[in-house]
Each structure stands twice: as structure tokens, then as C-alpha cells.
C-alpha positions in Angstrom: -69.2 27.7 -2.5 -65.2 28.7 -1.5 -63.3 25.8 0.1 -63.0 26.6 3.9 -60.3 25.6 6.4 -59.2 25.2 9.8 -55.6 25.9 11.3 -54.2 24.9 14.1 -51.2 27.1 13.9 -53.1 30.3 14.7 -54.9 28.6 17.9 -51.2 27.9 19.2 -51.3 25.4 22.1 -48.4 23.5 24.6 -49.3 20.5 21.9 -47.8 23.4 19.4 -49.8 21.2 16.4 -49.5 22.2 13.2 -52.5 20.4 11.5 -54.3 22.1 8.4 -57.9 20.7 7.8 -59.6 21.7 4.6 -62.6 20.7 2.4 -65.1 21.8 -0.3 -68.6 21.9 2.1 -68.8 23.4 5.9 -70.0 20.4 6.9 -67.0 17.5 6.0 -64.7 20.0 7.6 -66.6 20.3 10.4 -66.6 16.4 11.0 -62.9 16.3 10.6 -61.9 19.1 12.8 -64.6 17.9 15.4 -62.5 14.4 14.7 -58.8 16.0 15.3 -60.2 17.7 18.4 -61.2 14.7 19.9 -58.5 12.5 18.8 -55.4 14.4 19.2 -56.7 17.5 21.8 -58.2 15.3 23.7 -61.9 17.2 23.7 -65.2 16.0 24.4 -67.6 15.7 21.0 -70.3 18.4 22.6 -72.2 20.6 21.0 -70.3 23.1 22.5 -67.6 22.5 20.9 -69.0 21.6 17.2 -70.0 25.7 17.7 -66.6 26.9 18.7 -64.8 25.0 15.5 -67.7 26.3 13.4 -67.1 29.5 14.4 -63.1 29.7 13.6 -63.5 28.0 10.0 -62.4 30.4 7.5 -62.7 30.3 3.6 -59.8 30.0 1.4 -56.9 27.4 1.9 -54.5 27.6 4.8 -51.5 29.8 4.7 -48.2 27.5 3.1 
């Protein structure tokens, strides 16, 4: 299975974040990036959400 990832860079926002998230299974990423979007975005842990990050990870690493 590839290594997926999550970039905040290409979602800019006023926070203008710069956080890279990536791991070896959909699943951990999904946990963390559900996890940054909580902590530092200040998002509500829905459903709703889990489906929109799911959505945007990609597969790879994140550009340098």
C-alpha cells in the first residue's frame, strides 16, 4: 500500500498552516489529520468531517 498524506498548504487558510501529516495506512492519517483539525482549526470531530479529510488524502509524500 503507498504512504498517503495530507497538506495544509494546498487548503490555504487566514491560519496560513503549513502542517504536513503522513503515514503508512489510511486510517492513522486519518486519526491525525481528524486530530490537527480539531486541535489547531478549531473543528468539530463529526462524521462530516472525517469524510471531507478522507476525501483530500492523497498518496505519495508531501511536496518539500
Amino acid at each position: 500500500m503507498p504512504r498517503k498524506y495530507s497538506d495544509c498548504r494546498a487548503y490555504p487558510s487566514e491560519m496560513k498552516c503549513t502542517v504536513a501529516l503522513s503515514a503508512d495506512s489510511e486510517q492513522e492519517l486519518l486519526e491525525a489529520a481528524v486530530q490537527h483539525a480539531v486541535a489547531v482549526h478549531r473543528h468539530q470531530d463529526t462524521p462530516e468531517l472525517r469524510q471531507q479529510l478522507k476525501s483530500i488524502l492523497k498518496d505519495g509524500a508531501p511536496p518539500a
